[in-house]
N, C-alpha and C positions, 0 to 999 in steps of 0.2 A: 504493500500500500504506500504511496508517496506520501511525503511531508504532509503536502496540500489538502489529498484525503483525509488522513488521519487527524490533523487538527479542525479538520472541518465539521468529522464525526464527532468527537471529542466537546467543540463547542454546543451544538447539537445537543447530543445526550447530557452535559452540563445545562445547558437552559431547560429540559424537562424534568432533571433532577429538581429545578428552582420551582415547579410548576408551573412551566411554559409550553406553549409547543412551538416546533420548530421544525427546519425539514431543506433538505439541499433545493435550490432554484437556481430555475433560469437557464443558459447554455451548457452549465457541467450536467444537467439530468440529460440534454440533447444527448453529449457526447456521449454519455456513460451508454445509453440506449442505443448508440450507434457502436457501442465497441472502440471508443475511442478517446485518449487520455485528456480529459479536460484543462486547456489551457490554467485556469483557474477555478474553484468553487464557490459559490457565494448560497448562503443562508440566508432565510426568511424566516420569522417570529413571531410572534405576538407581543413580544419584551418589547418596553419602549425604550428607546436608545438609554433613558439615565437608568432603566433595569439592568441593560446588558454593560453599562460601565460601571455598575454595581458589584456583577457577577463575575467581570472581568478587569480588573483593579487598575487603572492608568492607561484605559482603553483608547486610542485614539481618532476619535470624533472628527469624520472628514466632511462629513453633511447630514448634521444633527438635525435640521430643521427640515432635510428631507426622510426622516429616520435611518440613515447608514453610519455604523459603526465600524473600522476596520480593527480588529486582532491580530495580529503578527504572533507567529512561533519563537519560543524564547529560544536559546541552545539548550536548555539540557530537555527540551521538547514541551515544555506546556506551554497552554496559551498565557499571553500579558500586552503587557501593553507599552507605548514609546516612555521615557520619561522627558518633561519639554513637552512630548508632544512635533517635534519635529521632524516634518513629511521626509528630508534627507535619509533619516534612518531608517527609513521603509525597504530601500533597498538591500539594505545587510539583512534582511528576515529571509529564514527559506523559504518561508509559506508565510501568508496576508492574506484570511478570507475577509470579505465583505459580510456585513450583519445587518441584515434591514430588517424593519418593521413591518410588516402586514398594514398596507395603507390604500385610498383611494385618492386622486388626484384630482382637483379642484383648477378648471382653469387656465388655457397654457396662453396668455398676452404676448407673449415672445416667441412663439411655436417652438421652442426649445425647451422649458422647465415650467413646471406645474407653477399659479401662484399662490394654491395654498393645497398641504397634506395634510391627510383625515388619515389616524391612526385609527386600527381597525384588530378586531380581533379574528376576523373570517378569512382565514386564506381564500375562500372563491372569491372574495370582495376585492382581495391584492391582487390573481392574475386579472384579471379584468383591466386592468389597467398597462398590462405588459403590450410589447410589440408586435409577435407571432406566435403563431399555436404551438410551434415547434420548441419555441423558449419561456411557455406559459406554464410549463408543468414543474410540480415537487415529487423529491426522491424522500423516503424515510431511509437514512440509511440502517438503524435496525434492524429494519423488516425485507428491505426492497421494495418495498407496494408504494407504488406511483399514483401521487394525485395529480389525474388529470380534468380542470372542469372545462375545457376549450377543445376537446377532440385534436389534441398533439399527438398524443400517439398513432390516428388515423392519419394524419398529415406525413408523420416521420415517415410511415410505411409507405405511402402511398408517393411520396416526394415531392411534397407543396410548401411552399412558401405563402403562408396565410395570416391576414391580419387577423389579431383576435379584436371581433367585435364588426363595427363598423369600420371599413377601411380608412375612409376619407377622415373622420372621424379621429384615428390612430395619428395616422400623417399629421393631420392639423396639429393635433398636441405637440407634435415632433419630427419637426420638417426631415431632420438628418434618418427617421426611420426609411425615410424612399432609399436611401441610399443602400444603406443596413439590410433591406429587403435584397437588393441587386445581388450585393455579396454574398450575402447565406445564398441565395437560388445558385451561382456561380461554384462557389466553395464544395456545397454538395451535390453540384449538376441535379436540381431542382427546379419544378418548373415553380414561377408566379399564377398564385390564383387569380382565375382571369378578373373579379373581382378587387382583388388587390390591386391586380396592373393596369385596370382601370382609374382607379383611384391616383395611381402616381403618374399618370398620365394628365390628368387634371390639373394636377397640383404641383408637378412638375417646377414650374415660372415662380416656384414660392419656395425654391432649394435655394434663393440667395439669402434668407432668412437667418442660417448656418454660418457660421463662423468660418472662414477660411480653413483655417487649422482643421477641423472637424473634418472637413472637406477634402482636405488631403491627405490627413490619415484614413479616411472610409477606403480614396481612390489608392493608396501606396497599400493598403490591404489588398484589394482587388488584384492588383498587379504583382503580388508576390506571394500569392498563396497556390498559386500553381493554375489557375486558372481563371486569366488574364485574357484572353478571348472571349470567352464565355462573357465574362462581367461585362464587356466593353458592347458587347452585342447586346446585353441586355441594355445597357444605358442608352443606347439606340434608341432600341424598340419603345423601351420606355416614355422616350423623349426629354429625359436628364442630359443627355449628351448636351446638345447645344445650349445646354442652363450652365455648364460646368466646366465643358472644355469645347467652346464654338470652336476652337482653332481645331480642334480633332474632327468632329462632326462636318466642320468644312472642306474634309480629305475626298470624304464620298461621294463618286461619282466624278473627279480628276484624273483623267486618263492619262496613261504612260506609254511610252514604245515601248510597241509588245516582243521588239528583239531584247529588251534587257529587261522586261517582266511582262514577263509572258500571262503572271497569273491575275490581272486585270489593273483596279485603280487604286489609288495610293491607300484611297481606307479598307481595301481587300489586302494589300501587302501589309499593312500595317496590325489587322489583324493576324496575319499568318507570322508574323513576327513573334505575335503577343501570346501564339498559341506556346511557342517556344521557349518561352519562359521556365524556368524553374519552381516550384514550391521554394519559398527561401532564398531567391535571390536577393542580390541585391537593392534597395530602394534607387540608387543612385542608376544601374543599370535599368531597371525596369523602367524608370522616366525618361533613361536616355533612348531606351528602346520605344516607347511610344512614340517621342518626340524628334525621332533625326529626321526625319522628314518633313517635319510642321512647316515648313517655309516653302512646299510645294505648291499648294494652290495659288498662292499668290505669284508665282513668277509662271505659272503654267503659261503655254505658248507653242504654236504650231508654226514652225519655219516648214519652207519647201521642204526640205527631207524628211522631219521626223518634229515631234512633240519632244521641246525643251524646257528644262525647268533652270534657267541662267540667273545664277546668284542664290542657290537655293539653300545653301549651307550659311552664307551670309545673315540673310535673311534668316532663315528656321532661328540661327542662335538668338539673333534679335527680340523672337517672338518667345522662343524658350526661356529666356533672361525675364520677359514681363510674365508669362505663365509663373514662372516660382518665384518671380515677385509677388504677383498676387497671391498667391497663393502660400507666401513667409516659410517660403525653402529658408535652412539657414545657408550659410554663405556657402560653408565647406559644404555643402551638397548642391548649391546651386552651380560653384565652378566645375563640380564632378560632371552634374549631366551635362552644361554648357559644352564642354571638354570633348566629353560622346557627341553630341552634335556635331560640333564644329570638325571636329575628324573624321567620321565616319567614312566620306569619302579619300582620306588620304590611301585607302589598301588599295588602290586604283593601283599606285604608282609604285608600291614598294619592291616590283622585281624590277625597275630602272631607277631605282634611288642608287645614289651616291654611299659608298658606307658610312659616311659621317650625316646622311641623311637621314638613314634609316637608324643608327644607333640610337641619333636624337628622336627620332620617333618614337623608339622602343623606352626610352627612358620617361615618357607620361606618366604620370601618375594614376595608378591603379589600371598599367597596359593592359592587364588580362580581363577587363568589363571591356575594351575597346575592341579587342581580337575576339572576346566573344559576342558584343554585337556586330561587327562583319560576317561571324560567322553564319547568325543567325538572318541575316540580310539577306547574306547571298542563298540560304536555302529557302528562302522567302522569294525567290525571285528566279536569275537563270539558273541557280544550283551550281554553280562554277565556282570551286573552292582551291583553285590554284593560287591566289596570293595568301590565303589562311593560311594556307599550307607552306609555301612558302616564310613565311612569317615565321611560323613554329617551327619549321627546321631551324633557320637564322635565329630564333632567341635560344633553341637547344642547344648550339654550336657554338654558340659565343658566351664566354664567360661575363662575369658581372663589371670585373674591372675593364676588358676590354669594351663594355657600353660604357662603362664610366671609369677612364681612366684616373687615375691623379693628374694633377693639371702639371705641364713641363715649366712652365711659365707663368710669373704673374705681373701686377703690374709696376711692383718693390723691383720684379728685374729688368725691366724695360727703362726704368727710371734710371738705376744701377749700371745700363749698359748707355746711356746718356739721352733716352728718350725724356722731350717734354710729358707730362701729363696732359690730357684732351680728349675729344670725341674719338681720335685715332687709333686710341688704345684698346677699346672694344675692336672693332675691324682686324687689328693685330693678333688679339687675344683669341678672335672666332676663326684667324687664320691656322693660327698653330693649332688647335684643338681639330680641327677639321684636318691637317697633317696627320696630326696622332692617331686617328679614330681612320682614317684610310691608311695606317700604316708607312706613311713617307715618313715620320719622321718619328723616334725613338725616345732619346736623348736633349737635355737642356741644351749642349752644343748645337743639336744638330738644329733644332728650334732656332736657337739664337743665329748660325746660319742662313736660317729661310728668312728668319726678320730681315737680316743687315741686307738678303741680295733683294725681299721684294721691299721692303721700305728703309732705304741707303738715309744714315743721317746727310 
């Protein structure tokens, strides 16, 4: 039994000792019923949050006024609580369940959070209030016997994604559920009730409601849980796509010459891309992957020969740069996907690169997201994986110092052999190292050499 379990049981059966009831909810009952280890477990109660900070001494109170208590696992394994009270030391716990109340909600003004909570002692009065039927049920862990009052368990089996209740209704209280809908139907290759997808179909023009942030953790979920196709197609159909990312939604239907993809328009390659994703990749890869192309519809173009898209990497990073602006990428993930854009196209070139070209190529930061979205490009398209391949021989073959030598020279000896200081000294400096990195030159003499005959004091 993991940590997570066990303290979760453990809280559980300490709140019935107290004469409460209590009982696992929400997505851990999903997984458990699915045969699958739940990210997290979180509890439901009838304890009002100052009972459960009662029962559990220094308990730390993340949203009292919504009734959620969190408990973290001590080391020698029972539950406690932070001292302070500071959210930093959440993450040294091995296990943090969540501890709610049995509640109804009153009200959503902001479609995001209820304005007022009715503590409740009826668990059917709490899910009533949940998202999906599939995340509306409780587990006992004593027994196993599963409360379900919303028909989750017909759902799980049958593979729906279903509001409980009234759809529109749901949505309304919590704009960010449209999205949350997308992903569970994605994640378990489930369909939407058509009901439901009605509903976010409507309601759609009301996802700007949602916080940014919200917004791009729902989408960096989507696109890293292994199925990133799927989500992306729902958002379509849905018609969240152009609420969320117009610049994707504007792929479809931009046709390309069918000699370098053959397999249709930029938002058909683009999902054939996304089917290729990993469970677990990267965030930074997964964006770079949706987005190396975003700067295509805008330069699309039919000259006499063929449909061109000129300046199209220019452009994409342009558009990419204000995507995770908006959307408060931090920096160091926003230069990563930038990066994957803006190079994508350079494996065009790397069996006639220079070897001081290609060295410096190889030396990008985090090469192996760059070499693996080529990869996945080009099986998105002609299937021609001669310069991958190429590629991976030359990083296999070449040692680390030989991509990154020590430098022969710097500009202490350029100054020392009687050069001024100035613009000049970069131009010198990129000369020698481009020597060194094609092998012409060795040695500080030999360097000092190539200085004096190309630039003679």
């Amino acid at each position: 039994m993991s940590d997570a379990k066990q303290l979760a049981t453990e809280i559980v059966l300490t709140l019935r000792e107290r004469g409460h009831r209590a009982y696992f909810a929400g997505g851990c009952v999903r997984d458990l019923l699915l045969g699958r280890e739940p990210a997290d477990y979180d509890v439901s109660t009838d304890a009002t949050p100052r009972q459960v900070m009662q029962i559990f001494p220094q308990t730390f109170a993340v949203g009292e006024q919504f009734g959620v208590v969190l408990v973290p696992l001590q080391h020698d394994g029972s539950p406690t609580t932070l001292p302070g009270g500071a959210t930093g030391a959440l993450a040294r716990h091995a296990a943090i369940i969540e501890v709610a109340t049995f509640r109804s909600d009153v009200g959503y003004s902001d479609g995001r959070h209820p304005d007022e909570v009715r503590f409740t002692k009826d668990p059917r009065e709490d899910v009533q209030r949940r998202d999906f039927t599939i995340n509306g049920m409780m587990l006992d862990p004593a027994t196993n016997e599963i409360l379900d009052f919303v028909g989750g368990r017909d759902d799980l089996k049958a593979g729906i994604v279903r509001a409980v209740g009234e759809p529109e209704r749901r949505f309304a209280e919590d704009k960010l559920r449209m999205l949350r809908a997308v992903r569970f139907a994605a994640r378990f290759d489930y369909k939407i009730d058509p009901a439901t997808l009605a509903a976010i179909q409507r309601l759609a023009v009301h996802i700007h409601q949602v916080s940014c942030e919200r917004v791009r953790e729902e989408l960096t979920k989507m696109l890293t849980e292994g199925r990133a196709r799927r989500a992306f197609e729902l958002l379509d159909t849905s018609g969240l796509l152009p609420e969320v990312l117009p610049e994707i939604a504007a792929m479809r239907g931009v046709e390309q010459p069918p000699q370098y993809h053959p397999e249709g328009d930029v938002f058909v390659h683009t999902l054939l891309l996304l089917e290729k994703l990993q469970a677990g990749c990267s965030k930074t890869l997964a964006w770079g992957a949706l987005l190396h192309d975003v700067g295509k519809p805008p330069t699309f173009r039919v000259s006499p020969d063929r449909i061109r898209f000129d300046g199209h990497v220019e452009v994409g990073v342009k558009m990419a740069a204000e995507i995770c602006r908006r959307l408060r990428f931090s920096n160091y993930e926003t230069d990563r996907i930038l990066a994957l854009v803006d190079n994508h196209m350079r494996f065009a070139d790397v069996q006639r690169m220079k070897q001081s070209t290609l060295k410096k190529f190889f030396r990008l930061p985090a090469f192996d997201e760059h070499l693996e979205l080529h990869r996945m490009d080009c099986l998105s398209s002609h299937a021609q994986l001669d310069s991958y391949e190429y590629s991976r021989e030359q990083l296999c073959s070449l040692p680390p110092e030989a991509i990154r030598p020590e430098p022969l020279m710097t500009g202490l000896d350029l100054i020392a052999a009687g050069y001024e200081p100035g613009p000049r000294f970069k131009e010198i400096l990129t000369m020698i190292e481009d020597a060194q990195l094609e092998g012409r030159v060795a040695t500080r003499a030999a360097a000092m050499e190539l200085v004096a005959r190309e630039f003679p004091l």
